[in-house]
C-alpha positions in Angstrom: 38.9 197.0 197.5 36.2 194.5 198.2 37.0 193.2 194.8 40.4 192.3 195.2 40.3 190.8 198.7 38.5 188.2 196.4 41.6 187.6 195.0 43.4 186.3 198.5 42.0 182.9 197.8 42.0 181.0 197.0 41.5 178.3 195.9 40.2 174.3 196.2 40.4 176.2 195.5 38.9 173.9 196.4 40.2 173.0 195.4 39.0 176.7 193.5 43.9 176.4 191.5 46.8 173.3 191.5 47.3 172.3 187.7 44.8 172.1 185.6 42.8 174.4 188.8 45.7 176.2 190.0 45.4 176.6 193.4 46.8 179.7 193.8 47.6 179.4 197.4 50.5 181.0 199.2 50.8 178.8 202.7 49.5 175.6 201.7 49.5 172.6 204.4 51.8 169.9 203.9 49.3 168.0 201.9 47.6 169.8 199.1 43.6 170.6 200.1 41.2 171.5 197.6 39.9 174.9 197.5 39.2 176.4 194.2 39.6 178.8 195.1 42.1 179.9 192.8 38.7 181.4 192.1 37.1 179.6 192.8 39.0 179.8 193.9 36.2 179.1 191.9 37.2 179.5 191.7 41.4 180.2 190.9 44.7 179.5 191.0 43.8 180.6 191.1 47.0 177.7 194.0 50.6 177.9 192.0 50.5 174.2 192.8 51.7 171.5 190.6 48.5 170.0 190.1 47.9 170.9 193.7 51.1 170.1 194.7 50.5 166.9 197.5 53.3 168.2 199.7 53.5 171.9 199.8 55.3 174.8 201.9 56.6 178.0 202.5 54.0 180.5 201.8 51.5 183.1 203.6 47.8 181.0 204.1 45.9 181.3 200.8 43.4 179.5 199.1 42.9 179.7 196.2 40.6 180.3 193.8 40.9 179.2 192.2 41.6 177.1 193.0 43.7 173.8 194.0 42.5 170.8 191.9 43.7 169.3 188.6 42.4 170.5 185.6 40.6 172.5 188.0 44.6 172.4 190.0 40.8 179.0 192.8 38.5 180.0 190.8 35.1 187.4 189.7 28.8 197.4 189.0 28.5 200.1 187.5 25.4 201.3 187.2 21.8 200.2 186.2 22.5 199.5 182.8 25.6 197.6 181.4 26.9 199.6 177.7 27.2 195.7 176.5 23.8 194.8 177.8 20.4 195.6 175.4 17.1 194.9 176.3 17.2 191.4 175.4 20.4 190.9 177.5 18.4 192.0 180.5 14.9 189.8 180.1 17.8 186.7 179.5 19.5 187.8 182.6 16.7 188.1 185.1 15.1 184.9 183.7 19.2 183.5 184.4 19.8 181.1 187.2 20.6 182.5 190.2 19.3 185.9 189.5 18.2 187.7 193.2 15.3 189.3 191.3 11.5 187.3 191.2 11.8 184.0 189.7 8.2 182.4 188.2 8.3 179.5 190.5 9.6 178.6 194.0 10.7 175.6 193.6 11.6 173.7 197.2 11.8 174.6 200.6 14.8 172.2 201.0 17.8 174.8 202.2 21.4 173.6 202.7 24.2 176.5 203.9 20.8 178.6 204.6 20.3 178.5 200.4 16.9 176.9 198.4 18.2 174.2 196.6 16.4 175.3 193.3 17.4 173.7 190.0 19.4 176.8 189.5 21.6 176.7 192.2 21.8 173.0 192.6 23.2 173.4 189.1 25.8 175.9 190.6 26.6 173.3 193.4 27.2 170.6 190.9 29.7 173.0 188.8 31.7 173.2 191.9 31.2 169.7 192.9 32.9 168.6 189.9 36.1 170.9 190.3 36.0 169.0 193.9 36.0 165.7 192.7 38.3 166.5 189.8 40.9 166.2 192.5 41.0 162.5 191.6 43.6 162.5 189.4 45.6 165.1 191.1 47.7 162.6 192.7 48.3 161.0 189.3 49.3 164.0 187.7 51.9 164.3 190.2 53.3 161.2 190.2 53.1 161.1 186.5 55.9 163.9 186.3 57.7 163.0 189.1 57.7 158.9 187.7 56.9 158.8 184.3 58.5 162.0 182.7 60.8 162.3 185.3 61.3 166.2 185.7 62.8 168.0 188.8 61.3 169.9 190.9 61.8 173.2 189.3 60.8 171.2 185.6 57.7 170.9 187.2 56.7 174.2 189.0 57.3 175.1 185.4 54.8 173.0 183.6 52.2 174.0 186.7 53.0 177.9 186.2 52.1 176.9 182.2 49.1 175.4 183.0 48.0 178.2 184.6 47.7 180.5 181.4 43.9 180.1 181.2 43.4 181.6 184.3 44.9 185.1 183.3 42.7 185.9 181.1 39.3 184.8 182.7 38.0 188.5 181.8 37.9 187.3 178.1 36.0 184.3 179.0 33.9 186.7 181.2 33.4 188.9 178.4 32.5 186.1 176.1 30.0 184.6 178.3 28.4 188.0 179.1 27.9 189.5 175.7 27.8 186.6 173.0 25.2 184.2 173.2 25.9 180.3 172.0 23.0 178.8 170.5 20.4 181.2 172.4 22.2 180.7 175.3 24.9 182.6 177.7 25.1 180.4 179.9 24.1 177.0 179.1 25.6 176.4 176.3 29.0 177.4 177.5 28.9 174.8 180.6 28.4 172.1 177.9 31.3 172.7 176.1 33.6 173.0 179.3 32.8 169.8 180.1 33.6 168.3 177.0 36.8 169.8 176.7 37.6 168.6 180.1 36.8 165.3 179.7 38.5 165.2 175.7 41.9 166.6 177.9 41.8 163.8 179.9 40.8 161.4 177.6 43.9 162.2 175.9 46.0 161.7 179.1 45.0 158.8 179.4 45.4 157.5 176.4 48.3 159.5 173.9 50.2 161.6 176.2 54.4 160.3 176.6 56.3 163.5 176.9 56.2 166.7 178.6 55.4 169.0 176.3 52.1 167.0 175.5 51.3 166.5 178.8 51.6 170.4 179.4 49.4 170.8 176.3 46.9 168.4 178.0 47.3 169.9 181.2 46.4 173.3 179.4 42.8 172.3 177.5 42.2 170.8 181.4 42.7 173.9 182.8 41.3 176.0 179.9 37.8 174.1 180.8 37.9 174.6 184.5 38.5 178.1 184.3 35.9 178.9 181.3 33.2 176.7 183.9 34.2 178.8 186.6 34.0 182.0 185.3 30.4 181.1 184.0 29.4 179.7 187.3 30.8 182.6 189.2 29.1 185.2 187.3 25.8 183.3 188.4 27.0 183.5 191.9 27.6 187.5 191.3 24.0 187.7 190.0 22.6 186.4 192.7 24.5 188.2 195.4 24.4 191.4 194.1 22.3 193.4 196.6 21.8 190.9 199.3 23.5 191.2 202.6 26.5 189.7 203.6 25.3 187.3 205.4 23.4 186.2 202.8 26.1 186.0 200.6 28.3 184.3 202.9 25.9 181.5 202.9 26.0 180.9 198.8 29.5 181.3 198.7 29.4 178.7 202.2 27.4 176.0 199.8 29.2 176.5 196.7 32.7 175.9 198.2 31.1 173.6 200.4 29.9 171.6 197.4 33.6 172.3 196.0 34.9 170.3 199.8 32.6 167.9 199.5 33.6 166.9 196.0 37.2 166.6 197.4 36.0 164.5 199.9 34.5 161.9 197.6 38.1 161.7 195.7 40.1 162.1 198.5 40.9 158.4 199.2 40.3 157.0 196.1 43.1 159.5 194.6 45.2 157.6 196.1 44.2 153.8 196.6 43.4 153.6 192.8 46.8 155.3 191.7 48.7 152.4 193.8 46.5 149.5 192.4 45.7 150.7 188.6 48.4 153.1 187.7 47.9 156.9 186.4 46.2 155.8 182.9 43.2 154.4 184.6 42.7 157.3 186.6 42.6 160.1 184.1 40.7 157.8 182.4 38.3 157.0 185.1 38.4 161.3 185.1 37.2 161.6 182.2 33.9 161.0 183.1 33.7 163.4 185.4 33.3 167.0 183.4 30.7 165.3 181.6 28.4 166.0 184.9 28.9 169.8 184.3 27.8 169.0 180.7 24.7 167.3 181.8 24.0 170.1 184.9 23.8 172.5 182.4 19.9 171.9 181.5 19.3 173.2 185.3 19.8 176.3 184.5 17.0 178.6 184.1 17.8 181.0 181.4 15.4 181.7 178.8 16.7 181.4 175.2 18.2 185.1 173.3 15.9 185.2 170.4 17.1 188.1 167.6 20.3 189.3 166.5 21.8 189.3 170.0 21.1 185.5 170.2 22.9 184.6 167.0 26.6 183.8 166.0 29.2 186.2 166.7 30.0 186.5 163.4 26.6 187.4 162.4 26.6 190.4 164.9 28.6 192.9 162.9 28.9 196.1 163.6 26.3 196.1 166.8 29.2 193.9 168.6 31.9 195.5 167.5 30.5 198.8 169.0 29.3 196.9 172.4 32.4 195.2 172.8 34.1 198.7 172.6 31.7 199.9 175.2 32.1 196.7 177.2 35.7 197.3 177.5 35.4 201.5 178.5 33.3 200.1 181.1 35.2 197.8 182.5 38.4 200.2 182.8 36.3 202.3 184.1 35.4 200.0 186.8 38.6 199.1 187.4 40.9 202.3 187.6 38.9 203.2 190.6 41.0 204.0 193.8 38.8 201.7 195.5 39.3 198.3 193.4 42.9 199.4 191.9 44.5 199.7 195.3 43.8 196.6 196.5 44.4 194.8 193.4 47.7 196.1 193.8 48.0 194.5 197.1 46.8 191.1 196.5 48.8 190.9 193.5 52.2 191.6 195.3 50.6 189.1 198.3 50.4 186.7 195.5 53.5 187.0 194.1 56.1 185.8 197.0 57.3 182.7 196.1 56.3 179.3 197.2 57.9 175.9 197.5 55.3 173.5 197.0 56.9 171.5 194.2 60.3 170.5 196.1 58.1 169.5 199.1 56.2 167.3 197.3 59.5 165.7 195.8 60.8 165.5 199.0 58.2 163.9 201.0 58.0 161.2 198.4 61.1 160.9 197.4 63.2 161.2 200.8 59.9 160.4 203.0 58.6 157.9 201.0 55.1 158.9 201.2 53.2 156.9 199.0 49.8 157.7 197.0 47.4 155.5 199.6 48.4 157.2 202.5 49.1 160.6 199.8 45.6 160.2 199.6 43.9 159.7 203.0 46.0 162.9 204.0 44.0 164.7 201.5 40.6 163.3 202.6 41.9 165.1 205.7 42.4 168.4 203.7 39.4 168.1 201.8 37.4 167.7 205.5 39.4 170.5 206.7 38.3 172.4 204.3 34.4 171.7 204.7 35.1 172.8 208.0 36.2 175.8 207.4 33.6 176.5 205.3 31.6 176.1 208.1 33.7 178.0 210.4 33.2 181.0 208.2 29.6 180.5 207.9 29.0 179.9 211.6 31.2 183.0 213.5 33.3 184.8 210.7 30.3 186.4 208.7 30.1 189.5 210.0 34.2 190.0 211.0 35.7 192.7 209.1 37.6 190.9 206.4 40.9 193.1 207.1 41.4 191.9 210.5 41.0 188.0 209.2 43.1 188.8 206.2 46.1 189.9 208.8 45.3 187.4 211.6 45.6 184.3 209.0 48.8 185.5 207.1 50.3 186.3 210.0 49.3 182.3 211.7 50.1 181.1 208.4 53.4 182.0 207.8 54.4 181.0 211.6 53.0 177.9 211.3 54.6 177.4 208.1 57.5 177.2 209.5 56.9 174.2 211.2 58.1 172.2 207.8 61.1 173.2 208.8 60.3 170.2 211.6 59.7 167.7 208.9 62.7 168.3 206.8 65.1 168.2 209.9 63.1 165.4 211.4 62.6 167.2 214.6 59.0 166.2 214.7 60.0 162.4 215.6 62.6 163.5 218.7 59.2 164.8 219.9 57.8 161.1 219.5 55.6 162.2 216.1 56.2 160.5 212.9 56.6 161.8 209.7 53.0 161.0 208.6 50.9 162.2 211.7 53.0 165.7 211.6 52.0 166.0 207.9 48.0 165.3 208.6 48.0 167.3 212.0 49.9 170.1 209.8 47.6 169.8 206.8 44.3 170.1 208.7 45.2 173.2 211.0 46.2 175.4 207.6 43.6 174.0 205.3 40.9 175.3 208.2 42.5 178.3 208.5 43.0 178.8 204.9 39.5 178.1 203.9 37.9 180.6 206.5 40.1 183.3 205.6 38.7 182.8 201.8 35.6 183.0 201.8 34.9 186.4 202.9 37.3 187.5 199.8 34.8 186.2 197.4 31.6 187.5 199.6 33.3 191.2 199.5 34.4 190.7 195.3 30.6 190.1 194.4 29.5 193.6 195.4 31.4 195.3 192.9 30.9 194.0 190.0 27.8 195.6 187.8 24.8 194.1 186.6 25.7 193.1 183.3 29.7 192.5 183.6 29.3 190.3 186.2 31.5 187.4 185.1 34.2 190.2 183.2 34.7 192.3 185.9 35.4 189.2 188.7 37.0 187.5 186.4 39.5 190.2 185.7 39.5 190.0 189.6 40.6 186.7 190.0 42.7 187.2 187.1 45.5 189.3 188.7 45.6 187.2 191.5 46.0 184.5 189.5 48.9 186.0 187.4 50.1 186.7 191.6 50.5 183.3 192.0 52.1 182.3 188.7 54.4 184.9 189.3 55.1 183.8 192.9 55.0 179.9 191.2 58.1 180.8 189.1 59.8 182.9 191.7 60.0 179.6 193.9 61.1 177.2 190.2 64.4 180.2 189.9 64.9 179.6 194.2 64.5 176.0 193.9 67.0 175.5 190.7 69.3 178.1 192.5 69.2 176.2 195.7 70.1 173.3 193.9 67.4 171.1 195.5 66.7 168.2 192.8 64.1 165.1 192.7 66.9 163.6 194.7 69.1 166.5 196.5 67.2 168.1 199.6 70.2 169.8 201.5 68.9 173.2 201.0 65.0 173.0 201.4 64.9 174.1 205.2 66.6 177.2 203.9 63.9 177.6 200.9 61.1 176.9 203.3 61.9 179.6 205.8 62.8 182.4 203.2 59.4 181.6 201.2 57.6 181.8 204.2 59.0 184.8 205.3 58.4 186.5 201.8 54.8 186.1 202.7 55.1 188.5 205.5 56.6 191.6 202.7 53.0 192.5 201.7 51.5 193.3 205.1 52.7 197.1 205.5 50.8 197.6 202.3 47.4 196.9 204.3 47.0 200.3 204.1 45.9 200.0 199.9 43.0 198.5 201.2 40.2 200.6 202.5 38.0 200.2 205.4 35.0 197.6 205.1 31.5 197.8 207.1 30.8 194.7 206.9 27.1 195.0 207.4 26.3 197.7 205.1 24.3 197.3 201.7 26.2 197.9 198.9 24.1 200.5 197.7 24.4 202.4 200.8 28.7 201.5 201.3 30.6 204.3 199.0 33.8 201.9 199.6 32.3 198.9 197.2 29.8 200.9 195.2 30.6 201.2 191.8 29.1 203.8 189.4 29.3 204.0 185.8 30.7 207.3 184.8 
C-alpha cells in the first residue's frame, strides 16, 4: 500500500510531471511549482500540466512525480534474490551508487538533508537538479502554444496528456535498466543517453519545430528522456533506502527533491525575464544545454563495469534473457497482485484520475488577466521556494506522521483552498483590496507547501516494497499508474473544458469548471479504506503491511 501512496505525488514534480515532466498533480496553485514529482515525481507526472501549466486549478493537492517541469513537465522486494538478477547482477549492484550495503571508501563527511554528499549521491542530486532547472523553458513552451501555434485550451491539455506517454510505461525502462547492461554498465550508460536525447529534443525546438504535431513529437523525445533519467535515478534512490528507517529515508528523498526545488529556483526568474526579452527560440535553445549535466554526472556513479555475457548487447544474450525476462516479469506480477500494493494502486489511480483545469487557467490568467512571462516567472520562483520549504517541512515535523492521516488532511485543505480561484475569476479578491497578482503568489505558495509535504512521504513509503533487484521495474510500474491517473484525469478536464465552451478567449464558464474539478477531488476519499494501516517507524523487514516476499 506503501507503494502506491508513492504514487500521490507528485510531482516538480518538481517539478518530479508538466510537459515534457508531467506534473501529475491534482490541486496545483495558481502558478505551476516544480515538483517532479510526477515521480519524481521523480519523479512523475507524473502533474497533467501543460508543460506545468503556469496558471492551474481545480484539483485535490498533488505533486507530482513526477513531476511538474518541461521535458521533465513527477517522477518507483521480493525476496533475497531477484529471478532476473545472476551473480554478476549482484557484485554490479552492491558496487552501484547509492547501494546501503559497505562501500570501499567513505568519501566526505560533508552531509546536506542529514545525507554524505559522496560522488554517488551527489550524482543523484544533480539528476534531479537538472529536472529542476529544466523548468526554464516551461514558460516558453506555454506560451509557444498559446502564441505561436495558437491552440485552445482543450488543443492543449491534449498535446500535454500526449506528452505524457513515456511515463506509462516507466516499468519497461525499469526493466531495461535493471536487467540489460549498456556498454558494461546499468546505470551509467543509460544517464548518458537521457541527456543527449534531452538536449537533441530541444535542440530541435529551437530550431525546426512550426506546427503542432512536431512540437508534440518534440515534446515527446523531452519527455521520453526525463522519464528514462528518472526511473534510473529512482531505482538508486530504492537501493539505498531499502532497509533503512524512515527517517532515514525521508532525508534522501528531502535532498533529492530538495535538489529538484533548488533547480527550480535557479530557473524560476529567468523563465520568465528571458522569454519577454529573447523570445521562445532562445530559450529552448539556451535548454539545450542543460541535460547535457546529467550526461556529464553520469561518471559519479560508482558502479563497477558487467564483465561476461550479462554485460554484453542484448542481442547477444539469447536465450539466457529471454528466460530471465520471463522470470523478471512472474516476479513482478507477483509483486504486484498482492492485496497490499493492488489496493492502493487502485486508490491512487482513481485519486489521480478526477479531472483538472490547469490548461484554461493558464489561458485565462494570460489572456483575460494579462499576466505576462516576467511576472509568470517570479511567481514561480515563489513556487519553486515553496516547494523547498516544504521539503523542509517534511523533513523537519512530518517524518514520523502516519502518511494516511497527511494524505486526508492535505486533500481535504487542498480542495477547499482550491476553491479560492473561484476569487480570481470573479474578481472578488480585489473588492477585498488584493490584486490579481498578489492573490495568485499568496495562493501559489500556501498549495505548493502543502503539496510538497504531503509528497514526500508517498515516495519514502514506495521504496520499501520494491525488491532487491527490481528496484527501478517495480517503482516504476508504481509511478506508472499514477501517471496514467493523471493523464486520465488531464483528458477528463480537455472533454469539460471543450464542453464548457471555455476558449483561448471565452471564460464564461471557468468558475463553474473550477468548482466541479475541485470537488471531483474529494470522490476518492471513502476509498481510504484500500489502503492499509502504516507503522510508520517499523523496519520493513519486521512490517508485514510493506514486506514483500517472493513466492
Amino acid at each position: 500500500m506503501t507503494c502506491l501512496y508513492i504514487l500521490s505525488l507528485i510531482p516538480y514534480l518538481p517539478s518530479k510531471f508538466s510537459i515534457f515532466y508531467p506534473s501529475f498533480t491534482r490541486r496545483t496553485p495558481i502558478v505551476t511549482h516544480s515538483p517532479r514529482f510526477r515521480r519524481r515525481t521523480r519523479r512523475n507526472p507524473p502533474e497533467m500540466e501543460i508543460a506545468g501549466t503556469v496558471l492551474s486549478s481545480g484539483s485535490s493537492l498533488r505533486l507530482s512525480s513526477d513531476d511538474d517541469d518541461p521535458f521533465l513537465g513527477s517522477r518507483i522486494g521480493a525476496g533475497k534474490e531477484d529471478a532476473l538478477t545472476t551473480e554478476t547482477d549482484l557484485d554490479a549492484s552492491s558496487s552501484s551508487i547509492i547501494t546501503p550495503r559497505k562501500h570501499k571508501y567513505r568519501m566526505s563527511s560533508i552531509k546536506l538533508f542529514g545525507v554524505d554528499l559522496s560522488p554517488d549521491n551527489v550524482a543523484v542530486a544533480m539528476v534531479y537538479f537538472v529536472q529542476g532547472v529544466l523548468g526554464l523553458a516551461r514558460l516558453a513552451v506555454n506560451f509557444y502554444l498559446k502564441d505561436d501555434l495558437h491552440l485552445d485550451p482543450a488543443e492543449a491539455a491534449v498535446i500535454s496528456g500526449f506528452s505524457a506517454l513515456p511515463w506509462l510505461v516507466k516499468p519497461l525502462y525499469g526493466f531495461i535498466s535493471d536487467s540489460v547492461p549498456l556498454f558494461g554498465y546499468r546505470r551509467r550508460s543509460y544517464l548518458v543517453l537521457s541527456g543527449l536525447l534531452g538536449a537533441l529534443s530541444w535542440c530541435l525546438m529551437a530550431t525546426s519545430v512550426d506546427d503542432k504535431y512536431s512540437a508534440a513529437f518534440c515534446i515527446l523525445l523531452g519527455s521520453l528522456s526525463v522519464a528514462f533519467s528518472d526511473v534510473v535515478v529512482d531505482s538508486m534512490v530504492v537501493e539505498r533506502a531499502r532497509g533503512e528507517s524512515q527517517s532515514t529515508s525521508g532525508s534522501l528523498q528531502s535532498l533529492c527533491w530538495g535538489s529538484s526545488a533548488f533547480g527550480g529556483i535557479v530557473s524560476s526568474y529567468f523563465s520568465g525575464s528571458l522569454l519577454d526579452t529573447y523570445g521562445v527560440r532562445f530559450v529552448f535553445g539556451v535548454t539545450a544545454l542543460l541535460p547535457l549535466i546529467t550526461s556529464g554526472v553520469a561518471v559519479l556513479v560508482k558502479e563497477q563495469p558487467m564483465l561476461g555475457k550479462r554485460g554484453q548487447n542484448l542481442l547477444f544474450a539469447g536465450p539466457e534473457f529471454l528466460e530471465s525476462s520471463k522470470q523478471s516479469i512472474i516476479q513482478l506480477w507477483d509483486s504486484v497482485r498482492q492485496r497490499s500494493v493492488f489496493l492502493p494502486t487502485l486508490f491512487i489511480f482513481l485519486w489521480q484520475a478526477t479531472p483538472q483545469s490547469d490548461s484554461a487557467m493558464f489561458y485565462f490568467t494570460t489572456n483575460s488577466l494579462g499576466f505576462t512571462p516576467e511576472f509568470l516567472g517570479r511567481v514561480k520562483l515563489v513556487t519553486s521556494i515553496a516547494s523547498l520549504l516544504g521539503v523542509g517541512l517534511y523533513n523537519g515535523f512530518l517524518k514520523n506522521v502516519p502518511l494516511r492521516k497527511i494524505f486526508l488532511a492535505t486533500t481535504l485543505l487542498g480542495s477547499a483552498l482550491g476553491m479560492t480561484q473561484v476569487f480570481l475569476v470573479a474578481g472578488l479578491n480585489r473588492q477585498f483590496g488584493i490584486s490579481d497578482e498578489w492573490f495568485a503568489i499568496g495562493d501559489s505558495l500556501i498549495l505548493t507547501v502543502l503539496s510538497q509535504a504531503s509528497f514526500m512521504p508517498v515516495l519514502v513509503l514506495a521504496a520499501k516494497l520494491c525488491p532487491e533487484g527490481m528496484e527501478a521495474t517495480l517503482f516504476a510500474t508504481l509511478m506508472s499508474v499514477s501517471n496514467g491517473g493523471s493523464v486520465v484525469g488531464g483528458l477528463f478536464g480537455a472533454g469539460l473544458t471543450q464542453l464548457f465552451g471555455i476558449t483561448k478567449d471565452r471564460f464564461d464558464n471557468l468558475a463553474a469548471l473550477i468548482i466541479l474539478c475541485n470537488l471531483s477531488s474529494l470522490l476518492p476519499l471513502p476509498l481510504l479504506g484500500l489502503l492499509l494501516s502504516d507503522n510508520p517507524d517499523a523496519n520493513p523487514e519486521e512490517n508485514s503491511d510493506i514486506e514483500m516476499k517472493s513466492n
